[in-house]
C-alpha positions as CSV (number, residue, x, y, z in Angstrom):
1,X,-11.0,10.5,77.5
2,X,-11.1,8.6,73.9
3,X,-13.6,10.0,71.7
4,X,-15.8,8.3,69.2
5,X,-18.3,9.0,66.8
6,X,-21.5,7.2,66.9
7,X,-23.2,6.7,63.1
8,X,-27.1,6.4,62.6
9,X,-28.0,4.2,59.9
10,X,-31.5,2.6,59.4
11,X,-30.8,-1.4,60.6
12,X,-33.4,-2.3,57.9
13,X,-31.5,-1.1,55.1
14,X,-28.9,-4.0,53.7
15,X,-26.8,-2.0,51.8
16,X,-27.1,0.6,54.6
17,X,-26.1,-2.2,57.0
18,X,-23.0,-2.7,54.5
19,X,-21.9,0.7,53.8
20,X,-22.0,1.9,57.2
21,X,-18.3,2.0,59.3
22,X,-17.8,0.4,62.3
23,X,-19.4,1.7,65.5
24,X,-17.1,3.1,68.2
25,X,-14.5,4.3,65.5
26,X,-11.7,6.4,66.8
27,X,-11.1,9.7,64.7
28,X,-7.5,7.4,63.7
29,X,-9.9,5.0,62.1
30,X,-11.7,6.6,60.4
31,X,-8.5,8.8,58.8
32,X,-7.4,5.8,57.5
33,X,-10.2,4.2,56.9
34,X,-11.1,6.9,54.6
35,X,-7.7,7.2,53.2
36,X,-8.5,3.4,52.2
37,X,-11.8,4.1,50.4
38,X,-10.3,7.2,48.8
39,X,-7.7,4.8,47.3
40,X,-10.3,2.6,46.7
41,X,-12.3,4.6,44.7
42,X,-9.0,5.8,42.5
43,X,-8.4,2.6,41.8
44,X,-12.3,1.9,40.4
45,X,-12.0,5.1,38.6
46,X,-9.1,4.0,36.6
47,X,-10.8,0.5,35.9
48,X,-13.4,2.8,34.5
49,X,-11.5,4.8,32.6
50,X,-9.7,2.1,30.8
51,X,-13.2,0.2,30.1
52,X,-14.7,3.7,28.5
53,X,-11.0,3.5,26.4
54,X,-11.4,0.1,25.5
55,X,-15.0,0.3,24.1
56,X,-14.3,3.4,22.3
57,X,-11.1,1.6,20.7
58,X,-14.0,-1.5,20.0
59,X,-16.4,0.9,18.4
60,X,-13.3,2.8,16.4
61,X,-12.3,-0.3,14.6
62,X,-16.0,-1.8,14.2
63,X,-15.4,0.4,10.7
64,X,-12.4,-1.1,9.9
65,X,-11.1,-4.2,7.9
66,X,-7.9,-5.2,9.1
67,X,-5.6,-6.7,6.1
68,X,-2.7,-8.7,7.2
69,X,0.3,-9.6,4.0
70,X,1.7,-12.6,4.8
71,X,4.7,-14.6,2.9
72,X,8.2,-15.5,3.2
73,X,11.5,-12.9,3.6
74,X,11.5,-11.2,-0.5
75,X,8.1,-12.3,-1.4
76,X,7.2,-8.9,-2.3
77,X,5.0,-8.2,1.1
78,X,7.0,-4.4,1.2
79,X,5.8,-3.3,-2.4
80,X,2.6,-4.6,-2.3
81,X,1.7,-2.0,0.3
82,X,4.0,0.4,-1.4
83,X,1.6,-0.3,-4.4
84,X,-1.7,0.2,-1.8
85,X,-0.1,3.5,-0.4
86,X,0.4,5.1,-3.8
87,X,-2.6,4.2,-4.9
88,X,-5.1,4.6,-1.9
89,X,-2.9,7.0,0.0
90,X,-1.3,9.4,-2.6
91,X,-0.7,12.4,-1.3
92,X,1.3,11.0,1.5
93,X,3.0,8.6,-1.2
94,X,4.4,11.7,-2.7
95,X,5.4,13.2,0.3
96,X,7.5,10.4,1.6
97,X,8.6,9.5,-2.4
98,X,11.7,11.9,-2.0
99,X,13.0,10.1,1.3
100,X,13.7,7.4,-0.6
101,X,16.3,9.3,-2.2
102,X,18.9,7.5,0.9
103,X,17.3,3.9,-0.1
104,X,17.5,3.6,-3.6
105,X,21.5,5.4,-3.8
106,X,22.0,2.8,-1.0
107,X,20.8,-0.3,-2.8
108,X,22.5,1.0,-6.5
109,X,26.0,1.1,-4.5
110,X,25.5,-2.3,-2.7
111,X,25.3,-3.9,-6.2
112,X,28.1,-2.4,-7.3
113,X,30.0,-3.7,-3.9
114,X,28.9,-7.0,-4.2
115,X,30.3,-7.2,-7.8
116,X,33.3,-6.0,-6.7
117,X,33.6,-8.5,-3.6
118,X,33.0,-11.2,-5.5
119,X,36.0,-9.7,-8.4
120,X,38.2,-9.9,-5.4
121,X,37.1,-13.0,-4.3
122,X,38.1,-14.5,-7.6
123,X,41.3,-12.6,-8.4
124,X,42.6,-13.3,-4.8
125,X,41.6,-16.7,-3.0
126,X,41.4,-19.0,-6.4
127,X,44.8,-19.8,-8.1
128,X,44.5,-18.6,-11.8
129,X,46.1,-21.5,-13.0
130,X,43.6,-23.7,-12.8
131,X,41.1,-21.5,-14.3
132,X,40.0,-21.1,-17.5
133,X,41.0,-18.5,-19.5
134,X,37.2,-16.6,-19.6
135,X,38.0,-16.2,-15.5
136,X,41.5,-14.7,-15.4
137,X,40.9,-11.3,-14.2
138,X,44.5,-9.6,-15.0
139,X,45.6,-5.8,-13.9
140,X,43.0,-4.0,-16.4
141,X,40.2,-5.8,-13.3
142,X,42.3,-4.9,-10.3
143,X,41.9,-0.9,-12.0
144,X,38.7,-0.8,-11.4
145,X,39.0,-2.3,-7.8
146,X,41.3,0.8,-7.0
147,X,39.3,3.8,-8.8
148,X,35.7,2.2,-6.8
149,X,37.5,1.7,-3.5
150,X,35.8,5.0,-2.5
151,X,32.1,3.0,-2.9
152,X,32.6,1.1,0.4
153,X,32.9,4.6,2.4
154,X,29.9,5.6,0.6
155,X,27.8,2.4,1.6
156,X,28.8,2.8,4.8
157,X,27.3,6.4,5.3
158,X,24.0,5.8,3.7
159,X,23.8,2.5,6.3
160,X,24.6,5.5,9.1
161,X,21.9,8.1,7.5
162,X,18.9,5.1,7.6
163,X,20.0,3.9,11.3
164,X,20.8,0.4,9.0
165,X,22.3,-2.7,11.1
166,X,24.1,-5.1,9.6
167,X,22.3,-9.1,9.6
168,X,25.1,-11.0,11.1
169,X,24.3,-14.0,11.0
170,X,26.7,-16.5,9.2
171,X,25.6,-18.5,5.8
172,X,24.7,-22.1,6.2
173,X,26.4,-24.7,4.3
174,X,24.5,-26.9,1.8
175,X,27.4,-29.6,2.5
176,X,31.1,-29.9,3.3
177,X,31.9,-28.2,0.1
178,X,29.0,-25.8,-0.9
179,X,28.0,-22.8,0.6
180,X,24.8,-20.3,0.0
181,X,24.8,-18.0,-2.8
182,X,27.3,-15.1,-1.9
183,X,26.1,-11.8,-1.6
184,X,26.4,-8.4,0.8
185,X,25.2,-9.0,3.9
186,X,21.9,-7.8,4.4
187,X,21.0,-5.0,6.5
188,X,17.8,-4.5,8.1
189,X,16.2,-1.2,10.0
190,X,14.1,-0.8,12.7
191,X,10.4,0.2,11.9
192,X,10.6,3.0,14.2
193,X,13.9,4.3,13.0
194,X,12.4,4.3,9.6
195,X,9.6,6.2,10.3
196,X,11.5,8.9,12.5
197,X,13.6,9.3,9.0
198,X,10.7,9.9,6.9
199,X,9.1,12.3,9.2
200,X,12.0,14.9,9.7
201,X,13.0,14.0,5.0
202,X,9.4,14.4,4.0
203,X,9.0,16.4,1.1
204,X,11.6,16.8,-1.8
205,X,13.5,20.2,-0.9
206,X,13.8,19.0,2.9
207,X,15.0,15.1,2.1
208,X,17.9,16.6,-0.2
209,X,19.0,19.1,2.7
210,X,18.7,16.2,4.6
211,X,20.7,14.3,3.3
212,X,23.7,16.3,1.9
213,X,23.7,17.2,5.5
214,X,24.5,14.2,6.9
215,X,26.9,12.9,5.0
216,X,30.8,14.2,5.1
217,X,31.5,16.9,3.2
218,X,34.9,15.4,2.5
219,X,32.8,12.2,1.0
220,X,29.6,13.0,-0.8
221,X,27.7,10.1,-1.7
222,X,26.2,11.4,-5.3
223,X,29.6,12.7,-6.2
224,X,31.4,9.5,-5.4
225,X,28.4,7.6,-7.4
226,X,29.1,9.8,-10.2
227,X,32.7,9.9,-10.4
228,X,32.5,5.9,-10.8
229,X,29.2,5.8,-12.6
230,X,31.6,4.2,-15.7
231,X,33.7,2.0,-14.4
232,X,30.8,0.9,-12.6
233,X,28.5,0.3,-16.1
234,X,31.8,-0.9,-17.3
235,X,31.7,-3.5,-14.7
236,X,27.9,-4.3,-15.1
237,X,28.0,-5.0,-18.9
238,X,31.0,-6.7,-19.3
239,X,30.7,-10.2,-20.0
240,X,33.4,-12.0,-18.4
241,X,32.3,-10.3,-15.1
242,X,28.5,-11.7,-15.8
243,X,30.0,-15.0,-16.1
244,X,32.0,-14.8,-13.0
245,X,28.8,-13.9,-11.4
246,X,27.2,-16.7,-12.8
247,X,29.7,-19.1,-11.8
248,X,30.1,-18.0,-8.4
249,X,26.5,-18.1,-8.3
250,X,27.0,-14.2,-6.2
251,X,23.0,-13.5,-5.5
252,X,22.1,-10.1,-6.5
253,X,18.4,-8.2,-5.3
254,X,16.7,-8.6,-7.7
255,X,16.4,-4.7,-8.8
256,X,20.0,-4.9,-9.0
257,X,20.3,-4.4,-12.7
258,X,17.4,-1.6,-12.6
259,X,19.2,0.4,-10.4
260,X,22.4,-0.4,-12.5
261,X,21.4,0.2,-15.8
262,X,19.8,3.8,-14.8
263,X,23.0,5.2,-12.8
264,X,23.3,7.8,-15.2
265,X,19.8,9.0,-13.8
266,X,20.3,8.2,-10.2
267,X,24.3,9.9,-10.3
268,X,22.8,13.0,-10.7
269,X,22.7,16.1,-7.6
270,X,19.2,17.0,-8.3
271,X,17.9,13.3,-8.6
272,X,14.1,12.6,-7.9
273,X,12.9,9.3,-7.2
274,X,10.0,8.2,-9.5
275,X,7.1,6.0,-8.5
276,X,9.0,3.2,-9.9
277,X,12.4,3.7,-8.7
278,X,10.4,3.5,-5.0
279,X,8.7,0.2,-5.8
280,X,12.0,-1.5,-6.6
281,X,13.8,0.1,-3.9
282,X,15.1,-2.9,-1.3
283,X,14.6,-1.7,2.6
284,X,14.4,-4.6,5.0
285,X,12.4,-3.6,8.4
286,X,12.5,-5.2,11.5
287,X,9.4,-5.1,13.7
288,X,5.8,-4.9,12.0
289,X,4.4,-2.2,9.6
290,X,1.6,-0.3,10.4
291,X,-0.4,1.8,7.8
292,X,-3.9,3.4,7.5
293,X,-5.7,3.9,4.3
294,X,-8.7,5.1,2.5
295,X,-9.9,3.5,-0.1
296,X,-13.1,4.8,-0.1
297,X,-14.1,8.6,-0.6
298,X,-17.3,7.7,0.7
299,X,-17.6,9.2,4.6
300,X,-19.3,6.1,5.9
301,X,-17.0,3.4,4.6
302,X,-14.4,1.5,6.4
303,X,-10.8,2.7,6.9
304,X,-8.3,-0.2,6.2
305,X,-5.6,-1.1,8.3
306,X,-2.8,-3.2,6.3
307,X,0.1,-4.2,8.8
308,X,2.8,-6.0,7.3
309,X,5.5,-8.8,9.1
310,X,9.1,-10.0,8.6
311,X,9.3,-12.9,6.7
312,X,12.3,-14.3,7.4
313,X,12.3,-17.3,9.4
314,X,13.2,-15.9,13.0
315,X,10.0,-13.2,12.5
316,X,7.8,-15.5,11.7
317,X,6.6,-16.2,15.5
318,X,5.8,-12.5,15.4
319,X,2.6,-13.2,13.4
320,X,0.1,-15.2,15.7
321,X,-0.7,-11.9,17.8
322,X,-2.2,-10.7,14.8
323,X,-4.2,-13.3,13.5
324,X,-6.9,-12.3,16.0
325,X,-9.5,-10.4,14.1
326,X,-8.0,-9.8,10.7
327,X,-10.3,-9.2,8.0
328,X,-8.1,-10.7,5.2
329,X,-4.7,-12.1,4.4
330,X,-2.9,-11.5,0.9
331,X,-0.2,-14.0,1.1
332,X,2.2,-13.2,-2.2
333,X,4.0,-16.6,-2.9
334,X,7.3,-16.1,-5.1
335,X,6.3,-18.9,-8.0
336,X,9.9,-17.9,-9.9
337,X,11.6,-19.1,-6.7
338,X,11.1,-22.8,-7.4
339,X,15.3,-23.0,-8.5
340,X,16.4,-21.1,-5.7
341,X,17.0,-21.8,-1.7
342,X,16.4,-20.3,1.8
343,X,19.2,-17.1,2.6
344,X,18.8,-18.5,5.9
345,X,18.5,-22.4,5.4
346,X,19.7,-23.3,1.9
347,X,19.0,-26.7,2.2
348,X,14.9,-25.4,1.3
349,X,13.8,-24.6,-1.7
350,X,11.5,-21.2,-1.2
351,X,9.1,-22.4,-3.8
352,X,8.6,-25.7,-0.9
353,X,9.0,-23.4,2.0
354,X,6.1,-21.2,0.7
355,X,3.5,-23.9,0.4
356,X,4.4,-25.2,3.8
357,X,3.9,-21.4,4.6
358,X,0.3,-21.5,3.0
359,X,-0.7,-24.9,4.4
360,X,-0.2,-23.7,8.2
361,X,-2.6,-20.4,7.2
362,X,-5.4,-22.0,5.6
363,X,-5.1,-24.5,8.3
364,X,-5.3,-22.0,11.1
365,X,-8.6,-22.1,13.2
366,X,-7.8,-18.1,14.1
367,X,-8.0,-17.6,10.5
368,X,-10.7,-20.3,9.3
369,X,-13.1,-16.8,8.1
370,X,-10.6,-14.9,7.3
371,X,-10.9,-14.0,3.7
372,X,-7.6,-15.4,1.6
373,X,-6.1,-13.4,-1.0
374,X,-3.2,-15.4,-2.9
375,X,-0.5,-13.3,-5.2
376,X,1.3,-15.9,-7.5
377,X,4.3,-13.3,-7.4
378,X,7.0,-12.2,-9.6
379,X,5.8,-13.3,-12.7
380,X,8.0,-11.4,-15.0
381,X,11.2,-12.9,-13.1
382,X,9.1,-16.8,-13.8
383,X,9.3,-15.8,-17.6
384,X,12.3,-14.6,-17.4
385,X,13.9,-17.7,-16.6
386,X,11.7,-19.7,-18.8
387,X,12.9,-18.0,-21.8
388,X,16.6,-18.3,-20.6
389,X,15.8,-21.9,-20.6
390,X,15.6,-22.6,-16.7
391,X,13.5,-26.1,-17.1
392,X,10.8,-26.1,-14.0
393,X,10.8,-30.3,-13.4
394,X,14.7,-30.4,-13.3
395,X,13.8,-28.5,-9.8
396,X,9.8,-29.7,-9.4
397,X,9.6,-33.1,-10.5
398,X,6.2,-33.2,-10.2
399,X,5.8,-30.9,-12.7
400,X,6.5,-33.9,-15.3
401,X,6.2,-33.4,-18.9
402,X,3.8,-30.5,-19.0
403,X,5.0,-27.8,-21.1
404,X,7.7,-25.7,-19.9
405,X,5.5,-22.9,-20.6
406,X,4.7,-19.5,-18.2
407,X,1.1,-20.1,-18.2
408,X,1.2,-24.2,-18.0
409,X,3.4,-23.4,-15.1
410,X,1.1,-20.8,-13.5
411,X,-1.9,-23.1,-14.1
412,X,-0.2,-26.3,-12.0
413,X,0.9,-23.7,-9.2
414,X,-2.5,-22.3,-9.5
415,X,-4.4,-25.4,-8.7
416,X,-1.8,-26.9,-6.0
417,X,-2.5,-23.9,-3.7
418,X,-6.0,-23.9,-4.6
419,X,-5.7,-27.1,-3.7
420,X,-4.2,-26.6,-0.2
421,X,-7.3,-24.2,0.9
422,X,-10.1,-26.9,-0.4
423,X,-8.0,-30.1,1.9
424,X,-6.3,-27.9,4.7
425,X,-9.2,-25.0,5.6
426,X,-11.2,-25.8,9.0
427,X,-14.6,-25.1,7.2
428,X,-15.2,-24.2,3.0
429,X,-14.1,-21.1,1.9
430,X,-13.0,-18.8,-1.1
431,X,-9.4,-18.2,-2.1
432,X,-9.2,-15.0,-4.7
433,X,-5.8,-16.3,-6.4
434,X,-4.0,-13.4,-9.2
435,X,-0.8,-13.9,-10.9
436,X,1.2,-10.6,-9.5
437,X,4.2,-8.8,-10.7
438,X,3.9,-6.2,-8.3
439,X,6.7,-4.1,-9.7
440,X,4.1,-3.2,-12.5
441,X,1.9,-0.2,-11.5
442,X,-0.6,-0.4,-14.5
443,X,-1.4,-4.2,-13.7
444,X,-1.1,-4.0,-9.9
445,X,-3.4,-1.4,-9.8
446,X,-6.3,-3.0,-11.6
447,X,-5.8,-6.0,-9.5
448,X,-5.4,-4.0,-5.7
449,X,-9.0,-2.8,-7.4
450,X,-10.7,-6.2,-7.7
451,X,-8.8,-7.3,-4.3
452,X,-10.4,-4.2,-2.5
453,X,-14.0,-4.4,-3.9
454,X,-14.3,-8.1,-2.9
455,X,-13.0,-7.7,0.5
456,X,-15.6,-5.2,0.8
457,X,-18.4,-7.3,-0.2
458,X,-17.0,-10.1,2.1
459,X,-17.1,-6.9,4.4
460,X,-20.4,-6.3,4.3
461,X,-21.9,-9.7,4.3
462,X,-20.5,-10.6,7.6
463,X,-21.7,-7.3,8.6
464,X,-25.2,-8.6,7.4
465,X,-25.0,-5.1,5.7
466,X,-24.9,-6.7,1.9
């Protein structure tokens, strides 16, 4: 005999009507019907839980003003947030300064590498015949070859430490005959990698355990540093080698003769890196950079959020996702690039491939409110070259006959990216532009000053808080 239970409900009632369960259900049914509506309501919970999430995530970053830095591969994006951390974050700055240690010994031995490559290249693939006599490199070069072989083990073991991997991919040629500017290949490591490393080298004592640690004893890197420290200064200030260099136009980092001319202080076992010797320190990351700040001691003001993209050309599709509610973009544009070309497309002049850079930002409808911060950078590598005699309209010939001067140069710059806000933004807007070297703390930090207080007010206006 089948048994069912029979459900009194008041007819009169819609949502009673709804709610109620069939009539004449078997005690089977209604197991599984209430195995349904227990899943059901599992199911609604989560959807709950992940709205409560999402509006508590909404209301968390209602106080914060999201800065995105912007601009192509060795624009300076990396230490223009080094320069934000040490001076709005400080304490963690001096934490992590020590971990660096790994970086900077890393980037000092890759120059001297890359000299020595390009010595080889010249004593072994060119027949010396046909040279002039300031490029025949006899025995007294192919010494110092011999005595630095050890520096290639070395750069291979501080690529190990960091979790580095090699950039692979091959140089372009200009044409049949010319090739990009020769160099080490770069290396690159993974945001996360990075970040694992400074967690377990934080602090000064741990990062030198750290490291000797790591490293073969049978190979030690600051020993093997210091045991060539003069052939390798030897090397650097000889001036045949210079003109090799020059010749074979070998590219360099541009911290290369920093780190070179202060081996005597890096070569050392009890080494500490400096605030500066961090800033110039090369370390390209894959995947984005993600920091937090205070830059405010006041309880109630925003926290910032600065996340910082690759700029190389195949990372550069990375950077829509974060357009979407981005407080302001610093975009550093490299103004003493106009004479060089693309690592990864030589046949584009980085000054060019910049502006076509800024033109597709201030033309961007995600970004049309976005408050745009310009750094004309590496201003002290623009004089630089101006006073070695580098003419600017042999490479920018619509520079013309203006003075081949630092500031007529930074004036016509100035006004053709000031320019490209006024005819390329969606709607009228403000552009802060400031000629940056962003190597120099003193400078840098009055200017991360005026940058901060007027994204603040531009903060607060569209807060209708000002």
């Amino acid at each position: 005999m089948a048994f069912s239970v029979v459900f009194h409900h008041d007819a009169t009632d819609p949502l009673a009507v709804i709610s109620a369960p069939p009539p004449n259900e078997s005690s089977h049914e209604r197991a599984a019907r209430e195995e349904r509506e227990a899943e059901a309501q599992r199911i609604s919970d989560l959807i709950d839980d992940e709205i409560r999430a999402e509006r508590a995530i909404r209301k968390k970053e209602e106080n914060v003003v999201k800065i995105l830095l912007l601009g192509q591969s060795e624009s300076g994006k990396s230490t223009t947030l080094k320069n934000f951390r040490m001076r709005f974050a400080r304490d963690r700055w001096i934490e992590e300064r020590a971990s660096w240690r790994a970086v900077i010994l890393l980037n000092l031995v890759r120059s001297a590498n890359t000299i020595l490559d390009a010595l080889s290249q010249e004593m072994d693939d060119v027949d010396p015949d046909k040279l002039d006599d300031a490029f025949k490199f006899d025995d007294y070069y192919r010494q110092y070859k011999v005595r630095l072989s050890p520096l290639q083990a070395v750069e291979s073991n501080l690529k190990r430490l960091l979790g580095a991997t090699e950039d692979i991919q091959p140089r372009k040629q200009i044409s049949p005959t010319t090739i990009a500017p020769s160099g080490s290949p770069e290396f690159f490591v993974r945001s996360r990698t990075w970040r694992n490393f400074l967690q377990t080298t934080r602090g000064t004592e741990v990062s030198r355990h750290a490291l000797q640690q790591d490293l073969p004893t049978s190979l030690d890197s600051t020993d093997a540093i210091a045991n060539g420290k003069d052939d390798i200064k030897a090397l650097w200030r000889d001036s045949r080698i210079q003109a090799m260099l020059c010749r074979r136009k070998t590219r360099l980092e541009d911290s290369a003769g920093f780190f070179l001319d202060s081996i005597d202080r890096l070569s050392v076992r009890d080494y500490e890196p400096t605030d500066e010797d961090v800033l110039r320190a090369r370390l390209r990351t894959l995947d984005i950079q993600e920091h937090d700040l205070i830059i405010d001691d006041d309880t109630d003001a925003p926290k910032w959020k600065i996340f910082d993209v690759g700029g190389s050309r195949t990372q550069r599709h990375a950077w829509l996702p974060y357009f979407d509610q981005v407080n302001a973009v610093i975009f550093l544009a490299p103004i003493s690039c106009f004479d060089e070309r693309l690592l990864e497309d030589p046949r584009v002049n980085r000054l060019e491939d910049s502006f076509i850079l800024w033109k597709a930002i201030c033309s961007s409808k995600l970004l049309s409110r976005t408050i745009l911060i310009l750094f004309l950078n590496k201003m002290d590598i623009l004089e630089e070259k101006i006073r070695n005699g580098v003419t600017v309209k042999r490479f920018l010939p619509s520079y013309g006959d203006r003075p081949n001067e630092t500031n007529d140069v930074v004036k016509y710059l100035r006004q053709k990216f000031k320019d490209t806000v006024r005819y390329c933004s969606p709607e009228p807007r403000v552009c802060h532009i400031y000629p940056t070297s962003v190597i120099d703390t003193k400078n840098m930090s009055v200017t991360l000053i005026s940058v901060r207080d007027g994204i603040l007010r531009e903060y607060l206006k569209r807060a209708d808080l000002f």
